[in-house]
C-alpha positions as CSV (number, residue, x, y, z in Angstrom):
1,X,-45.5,-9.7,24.4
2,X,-45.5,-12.5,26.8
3,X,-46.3,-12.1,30.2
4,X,-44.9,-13.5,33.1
5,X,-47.5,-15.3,36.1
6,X,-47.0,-12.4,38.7
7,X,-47.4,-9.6,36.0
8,X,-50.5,-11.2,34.4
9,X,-51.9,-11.8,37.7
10,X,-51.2,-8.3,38.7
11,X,-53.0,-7.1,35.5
12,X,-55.9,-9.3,36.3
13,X,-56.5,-7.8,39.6
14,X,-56.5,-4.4,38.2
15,X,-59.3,-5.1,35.5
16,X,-60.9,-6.6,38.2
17,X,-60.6,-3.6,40.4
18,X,-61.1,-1.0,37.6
19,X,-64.7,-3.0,37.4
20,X,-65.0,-2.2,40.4
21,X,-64.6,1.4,40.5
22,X,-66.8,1.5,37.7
23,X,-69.6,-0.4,39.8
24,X,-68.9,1.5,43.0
25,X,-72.1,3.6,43.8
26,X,-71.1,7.5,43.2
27,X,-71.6,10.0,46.2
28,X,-74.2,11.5,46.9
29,X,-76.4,10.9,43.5
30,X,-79.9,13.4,42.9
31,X,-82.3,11.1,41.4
32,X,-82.8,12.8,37.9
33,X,-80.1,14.9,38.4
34,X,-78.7,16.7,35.2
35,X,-74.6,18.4,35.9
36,X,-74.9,21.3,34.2
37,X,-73.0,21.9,30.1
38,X,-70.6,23.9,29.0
39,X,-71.3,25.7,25.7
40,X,-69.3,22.9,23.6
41,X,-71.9,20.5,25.7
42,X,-69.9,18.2,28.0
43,X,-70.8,18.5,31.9
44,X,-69.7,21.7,33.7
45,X,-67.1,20.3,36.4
46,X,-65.8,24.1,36.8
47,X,-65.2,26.2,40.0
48,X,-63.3,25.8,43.5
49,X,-64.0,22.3,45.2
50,X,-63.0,21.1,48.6
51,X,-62.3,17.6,49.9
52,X,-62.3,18.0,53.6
53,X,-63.6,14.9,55.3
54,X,-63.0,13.2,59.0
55,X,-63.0,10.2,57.3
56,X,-60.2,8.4,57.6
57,X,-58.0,6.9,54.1
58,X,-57.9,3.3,56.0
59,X,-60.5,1.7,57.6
60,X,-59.9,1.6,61.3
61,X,-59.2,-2.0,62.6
62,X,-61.4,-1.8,65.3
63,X,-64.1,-1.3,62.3
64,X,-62.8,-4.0,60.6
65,X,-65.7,-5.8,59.3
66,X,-68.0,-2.2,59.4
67,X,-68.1,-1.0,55.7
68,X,-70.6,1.3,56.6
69,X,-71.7,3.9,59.7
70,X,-75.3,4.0,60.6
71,X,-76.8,7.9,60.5
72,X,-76.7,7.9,64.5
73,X,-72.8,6.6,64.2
74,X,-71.9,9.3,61.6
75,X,-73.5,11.9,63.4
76,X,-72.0,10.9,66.7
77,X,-68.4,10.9,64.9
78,X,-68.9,14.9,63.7
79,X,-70.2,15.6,66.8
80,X,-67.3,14.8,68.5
81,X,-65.1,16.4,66.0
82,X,-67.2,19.8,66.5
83,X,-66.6,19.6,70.4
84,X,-62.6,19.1,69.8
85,X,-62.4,22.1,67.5
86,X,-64.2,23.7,70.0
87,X,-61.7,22.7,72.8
88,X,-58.6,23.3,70.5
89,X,-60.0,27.2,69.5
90,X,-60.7,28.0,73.0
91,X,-58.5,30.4,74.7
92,X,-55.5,29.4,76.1
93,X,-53.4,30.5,79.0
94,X,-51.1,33.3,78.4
95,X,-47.4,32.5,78.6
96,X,-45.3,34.5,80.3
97,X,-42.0,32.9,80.2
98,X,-39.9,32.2,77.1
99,X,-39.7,28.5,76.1
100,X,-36.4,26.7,77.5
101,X,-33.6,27.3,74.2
102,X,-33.8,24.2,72.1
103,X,-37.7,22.8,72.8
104,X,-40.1,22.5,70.6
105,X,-42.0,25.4,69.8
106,X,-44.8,23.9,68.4
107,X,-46.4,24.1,64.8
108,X,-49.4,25.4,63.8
109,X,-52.7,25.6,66.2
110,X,-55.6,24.0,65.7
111,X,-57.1,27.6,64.1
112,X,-54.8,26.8,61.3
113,X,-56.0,23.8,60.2
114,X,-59.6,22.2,58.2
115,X,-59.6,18.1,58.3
116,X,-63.4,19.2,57.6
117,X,-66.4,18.0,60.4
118,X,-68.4,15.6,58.0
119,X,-68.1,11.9,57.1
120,X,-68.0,11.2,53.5
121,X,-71.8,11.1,52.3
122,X,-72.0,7.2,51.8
123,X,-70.8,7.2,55.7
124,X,-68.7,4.8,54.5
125,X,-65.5,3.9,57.1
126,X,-62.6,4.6,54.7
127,X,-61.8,6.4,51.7
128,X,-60.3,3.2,50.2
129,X,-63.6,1.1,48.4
130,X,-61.0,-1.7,47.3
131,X,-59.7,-4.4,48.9
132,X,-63.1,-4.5,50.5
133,X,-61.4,-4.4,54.1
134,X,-61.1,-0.8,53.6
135,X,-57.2,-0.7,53.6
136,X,-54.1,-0.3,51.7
137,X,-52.9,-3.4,49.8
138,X,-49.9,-5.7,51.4
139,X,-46.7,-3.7,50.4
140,X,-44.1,-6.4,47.7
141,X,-41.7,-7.4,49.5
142,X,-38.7,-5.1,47.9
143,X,-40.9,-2.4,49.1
144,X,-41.0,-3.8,52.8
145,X,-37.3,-3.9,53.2
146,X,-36.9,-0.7,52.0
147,X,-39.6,1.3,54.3
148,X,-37.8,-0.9,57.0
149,X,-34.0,-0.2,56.1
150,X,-31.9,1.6,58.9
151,X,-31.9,4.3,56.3
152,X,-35.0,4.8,55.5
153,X,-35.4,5.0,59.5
154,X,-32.8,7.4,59.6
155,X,-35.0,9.5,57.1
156,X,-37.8,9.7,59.1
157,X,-36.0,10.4,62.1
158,X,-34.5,13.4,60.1
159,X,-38.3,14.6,58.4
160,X,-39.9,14.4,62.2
161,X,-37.0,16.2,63.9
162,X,-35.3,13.4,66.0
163,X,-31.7,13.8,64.8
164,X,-30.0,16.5,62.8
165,X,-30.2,17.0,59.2
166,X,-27.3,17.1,57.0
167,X,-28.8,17.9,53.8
168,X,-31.8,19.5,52.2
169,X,-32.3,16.4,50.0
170,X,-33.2,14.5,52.9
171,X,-36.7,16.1,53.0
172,X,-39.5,15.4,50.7
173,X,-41.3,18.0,48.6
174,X,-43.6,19.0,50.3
175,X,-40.6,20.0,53.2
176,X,-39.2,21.6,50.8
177,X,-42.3,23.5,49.2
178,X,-41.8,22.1,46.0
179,X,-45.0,19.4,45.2
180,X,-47.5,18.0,48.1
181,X,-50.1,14.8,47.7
182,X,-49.1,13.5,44.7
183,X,-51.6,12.0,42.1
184,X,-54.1,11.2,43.5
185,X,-55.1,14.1,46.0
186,X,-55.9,13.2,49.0
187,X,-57.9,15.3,51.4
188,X,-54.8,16.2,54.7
189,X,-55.3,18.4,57.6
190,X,-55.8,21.9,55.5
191,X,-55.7,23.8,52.3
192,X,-58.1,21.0,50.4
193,X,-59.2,23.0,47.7
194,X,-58.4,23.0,44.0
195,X,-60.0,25.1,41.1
196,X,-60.8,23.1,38.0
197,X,-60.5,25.4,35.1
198,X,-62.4,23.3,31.8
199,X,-61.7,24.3,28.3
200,X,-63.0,22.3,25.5
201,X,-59.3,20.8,25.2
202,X,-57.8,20.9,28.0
203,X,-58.6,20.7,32.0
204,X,-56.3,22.5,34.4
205,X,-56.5,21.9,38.2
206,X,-54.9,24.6,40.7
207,X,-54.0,22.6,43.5
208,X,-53.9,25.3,47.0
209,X,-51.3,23.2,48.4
210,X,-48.3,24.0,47.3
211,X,-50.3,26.0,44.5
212,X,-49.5,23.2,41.7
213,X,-51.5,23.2,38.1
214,X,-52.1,20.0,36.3
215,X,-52.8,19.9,33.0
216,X,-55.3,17.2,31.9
217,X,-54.9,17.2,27.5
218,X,-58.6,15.5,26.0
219,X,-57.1,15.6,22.6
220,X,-55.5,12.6,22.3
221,X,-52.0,14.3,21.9
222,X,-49.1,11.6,22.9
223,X,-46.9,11.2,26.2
224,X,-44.3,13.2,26.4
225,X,-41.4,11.0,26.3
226,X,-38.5,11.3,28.3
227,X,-39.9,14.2,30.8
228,X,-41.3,13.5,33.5
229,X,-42.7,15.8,35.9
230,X,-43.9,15.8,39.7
231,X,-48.0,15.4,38.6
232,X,-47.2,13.2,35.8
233,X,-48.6,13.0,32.2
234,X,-52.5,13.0,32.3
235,X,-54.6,12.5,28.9
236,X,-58.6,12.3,29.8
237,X,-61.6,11.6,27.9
238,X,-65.5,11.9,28.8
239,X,-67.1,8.5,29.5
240,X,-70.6,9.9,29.2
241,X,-71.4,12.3,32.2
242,X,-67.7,11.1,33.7
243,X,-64.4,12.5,32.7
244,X,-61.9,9.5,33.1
245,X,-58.3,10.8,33.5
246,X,-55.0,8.5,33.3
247,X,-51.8,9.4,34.4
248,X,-48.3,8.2,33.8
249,X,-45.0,9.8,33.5
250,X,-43.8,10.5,37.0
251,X,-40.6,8.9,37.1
252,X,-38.3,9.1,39.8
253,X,-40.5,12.1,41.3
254,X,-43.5,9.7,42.0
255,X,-44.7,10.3,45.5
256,X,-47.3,10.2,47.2
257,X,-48.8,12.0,50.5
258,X,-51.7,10.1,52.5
259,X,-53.2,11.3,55.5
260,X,-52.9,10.0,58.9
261,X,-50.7,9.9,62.8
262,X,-47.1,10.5,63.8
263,X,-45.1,14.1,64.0
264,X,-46.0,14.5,59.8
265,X,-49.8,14.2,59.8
266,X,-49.5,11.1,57.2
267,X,-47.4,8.6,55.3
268,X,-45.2,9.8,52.6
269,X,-45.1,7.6,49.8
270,X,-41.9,7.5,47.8
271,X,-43.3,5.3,44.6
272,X,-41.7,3.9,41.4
273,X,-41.6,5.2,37.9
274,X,-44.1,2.2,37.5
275,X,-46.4,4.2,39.0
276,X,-49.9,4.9,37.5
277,X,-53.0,7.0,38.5
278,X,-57.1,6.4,36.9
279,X,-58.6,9.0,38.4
280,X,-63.2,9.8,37.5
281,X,-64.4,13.0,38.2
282,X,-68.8,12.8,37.7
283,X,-71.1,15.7,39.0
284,X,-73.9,14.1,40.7
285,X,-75.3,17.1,42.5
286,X,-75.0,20.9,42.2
287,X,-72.4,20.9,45.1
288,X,-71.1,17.4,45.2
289,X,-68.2,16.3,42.2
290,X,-67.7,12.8,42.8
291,X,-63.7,11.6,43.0
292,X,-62.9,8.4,42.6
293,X,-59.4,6.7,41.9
294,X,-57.7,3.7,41.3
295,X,-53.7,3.8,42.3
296,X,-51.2,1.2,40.2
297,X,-47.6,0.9,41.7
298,X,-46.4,-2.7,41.5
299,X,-43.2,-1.7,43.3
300,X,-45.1,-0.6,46.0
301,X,-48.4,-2.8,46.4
302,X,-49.0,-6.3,45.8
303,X,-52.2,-5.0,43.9
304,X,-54.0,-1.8,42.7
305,X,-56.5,-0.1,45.3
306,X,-59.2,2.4,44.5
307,X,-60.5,5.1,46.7
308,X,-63.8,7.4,46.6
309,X,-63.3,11.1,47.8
310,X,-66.2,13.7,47.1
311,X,-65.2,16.8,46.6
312,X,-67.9,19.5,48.2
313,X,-68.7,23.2,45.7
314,X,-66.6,26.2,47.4
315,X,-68.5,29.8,47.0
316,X,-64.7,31.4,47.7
317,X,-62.0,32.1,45.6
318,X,-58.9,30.1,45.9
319,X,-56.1,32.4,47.7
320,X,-52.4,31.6,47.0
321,X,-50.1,28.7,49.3
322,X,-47.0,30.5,49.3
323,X,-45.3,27.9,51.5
324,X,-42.0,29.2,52.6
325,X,-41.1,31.7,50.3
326,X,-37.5,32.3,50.2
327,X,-37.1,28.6,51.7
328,X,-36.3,30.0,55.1
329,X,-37.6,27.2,56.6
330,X,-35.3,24.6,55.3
331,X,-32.3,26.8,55.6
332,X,-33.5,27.5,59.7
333,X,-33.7,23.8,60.0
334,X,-30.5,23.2,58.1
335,X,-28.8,26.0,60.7
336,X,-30.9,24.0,64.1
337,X,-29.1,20.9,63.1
338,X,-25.6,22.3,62.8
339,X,-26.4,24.2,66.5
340,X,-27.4,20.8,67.6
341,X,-24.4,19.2,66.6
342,X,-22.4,21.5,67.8
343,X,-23.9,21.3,71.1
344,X,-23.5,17.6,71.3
345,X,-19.6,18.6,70.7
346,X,-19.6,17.5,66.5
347,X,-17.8,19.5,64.3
């Protein structure tokens, strides 16, 4: 089938960048290192795993021509993140008076909550390895206009609390307690663990957050066609000591959750059915599984991007998410925004 020039040169760059991820030095590496095998013989990736990191998705533009931080720059940047946690945990002044009716109350404290103290082990400046300045590709134009529409404003004024909601489907999922992160996963401000379960057929993955399983199929079986579901369709194979997964099939649902500022702790990515995920998970140490991506959304970006993400061996169990069970939170802030209307004399 013939190609037009803005979808060839859109599948040029993402050879090019899936060369890349291929070249892109793994975390971590032990010279002679050897994962351990499963009793059918492919590496053991098994066990809870945990993302955390301070580092940040997108390089920093002050950083912007620093790929790398030296040993006395990464250790300065964890210092400083030790001595805030250590600020934000201290005690606080009792409060004796009730807040004023209708102020913020506040979320969680800073108890609550595990970005992680460490820089990724390459010390590298951003989780995103490609473009090479460390940040998410120029957004298509379609794209643009719609994450700068008076609607889409509206919507974010509604998710942060700014103006009263008037339905439930103005949230995301993750609001709602239904799907967080998306494919890939990307390390947020808690709850970064996920159990890998490995079967000689299948590979399951028990996300914490919101407690979501995705099943990888290495048999070969076929996409399901006409289903899609929030994590996709993933079919994976080993590419020697590296299981390569690819995912496809998220339809309407694809979305994506990426860690950073603002009242939401990140960007919230509503993507296209277009969207596509090549995610390579590689041992390289007893505690280290290497993560590495490469994200596909042509609605979205001008061009694929890859990130790197190590994922650190947990020695706990993984304890349920439950969210809000019983969805009492969306139906308290459904009942705030009617009070608020109310109060500004709606109906």
């Amino acid at each position: 089938m013939a190609m037009s020039g803005r979808h060839m040169r859109w599948s040029l760059g993402a050879m090019v960048l899936g060369l890349a991820l291929a070249a892109e030095p793994v975390a971590a590496q032990i010279e002679g290192y050897a994962a351990p095998r499963t009793a059918w013989g492919t590496p053991d990736i098994g066990g809870v795993w945990n993302s955390s990191t301070v580092t940040p998705l997108q390089r920093p533009e002050e950083q912007a021509d620093k790929e790398y931080l030296t040993e006395e720059e990464a250790a300065a940047v964890e210092q400083r993140v030790v001595e805030a946690n250590a600020r934000a945990n201290a005690p606080s002044e009792v409060r004796t008076e009730p807040l004023p009716v209708g102020g913020n109350v506040g979320g969680y404290n800073s108890f609550w909550l595990d970005r992680g103290t460490t820089v990724v082990p390459t010390r590298r400046t951003s989780l995103v390895v490609d473009p090479p300045n460390g940040r998410l590709p120029a957004l298509t134009p379609a794209y643009e206009r719609h994450v700068t529409s008076r609607e889409r404003q509206r919507i974010k004024d509604i998710r942060e609390g700014a103006v009263p909601a008037e339905s439930y489907a103005q949230f995301d999922y993750g609001d709602r307690c239904i799907w967080y992160r998306g494919v890939p996963s990307l390390p947020t401000a808690y709850n970064n663990n996920y159990q890998l379960v490995q079967t000689e057929d299948v590979i399951a993955i028990v996300q914490e957050h919101i407690h979501d399983v995705r099943f990888i199929f290495l048999d070969d079986r076929p996409r399901v066609h006409g289903i899609d579901q929030f994590g996709g369709h993933s079919r994976g194979h080993w590419e020697g000591d590296t299981l390569v997964v690819k995912t496809s099939g998220f339809g309407d649902r694809a979305y994506l959750f990426s860690p950073g500022g603002g009242p939401q702790g990140g960007t919230n990515w509503d993507l296209s059915g277009q969207h596509t995920v090549v995610e390579r998970f590689t041992r390289v140490a007893p505690d280290v599984l290497d993560y590495q991506f490469t994200v596909a959304d042509p609605h979205t970006w001008i061009t694929p991007w890859t990130g790197s993400s190590p994922w650190a061996k947990g020695d706990l169990p993984l304890y349920e998410y439950a969210c809000h069970e019983g969805n009492y939170g969306m139906e308290n802030i459904l009942a705030g925004s009617r009070m608020e209307e109310l109060a500004q004399g709606g109906q």
